[in-house]
C-alpha positions, 0 to 999 in steps of 0.5 A, a space after each residue: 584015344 583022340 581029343 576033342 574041341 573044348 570051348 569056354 562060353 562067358 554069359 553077360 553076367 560072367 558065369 562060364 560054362 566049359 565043354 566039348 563043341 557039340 550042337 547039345 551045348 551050343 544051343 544052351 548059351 544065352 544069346 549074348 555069351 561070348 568065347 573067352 577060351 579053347 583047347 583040345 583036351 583027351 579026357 574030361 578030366 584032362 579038360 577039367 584040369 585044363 580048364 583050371 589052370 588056365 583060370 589060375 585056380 588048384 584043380 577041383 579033381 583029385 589025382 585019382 579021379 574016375 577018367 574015360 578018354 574020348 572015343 573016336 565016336 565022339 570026335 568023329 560027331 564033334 568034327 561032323 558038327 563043326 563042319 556045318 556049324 555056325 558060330 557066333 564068334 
């Protein structure tokens, strides 16, 4: 089990989009989105959880919620990227 790079992207509007740092996402923030927030997380739910407490809100998933832990396949693309990425912050 390994974690990944989480971020959260604010847009001009103040709609938030929260997920690991992978060129996929990165293309698909509007062109004035900001950073507001990141943290490694194991899992999506870890994230989801994370990601909620850190807004202040009760999370939306259940205890028992379907997990999968990120695989050393996924950070070893994330770490790839963030290697050669360049950011906007």
């Amino acid at each position: 089990m390994t974690d990944l790079l989480i971020e959260v992207w604010q847009d001009d509007e103040g709609r938030q989009s929260m997920g690991p740092v992978i060129e996929f996402n990165d293309v698909r923030h509007p062109p004035k989105a900001i950073l507001v927030h990141s943290f490694r997380a194991r899992s999506w739910v870890e994230a989801q959880h994370m990601y909620d407490l850190w807004c202040g809100v009760d999370s939306i998933l259940p205890d028992n919620a379907f997990d999968e832990p990120f695989t050393l396949a996924e950070r070893e693309v994330q770490d790839e990227y963030l290697q050669r990425r360049i950011t906007r912050v």
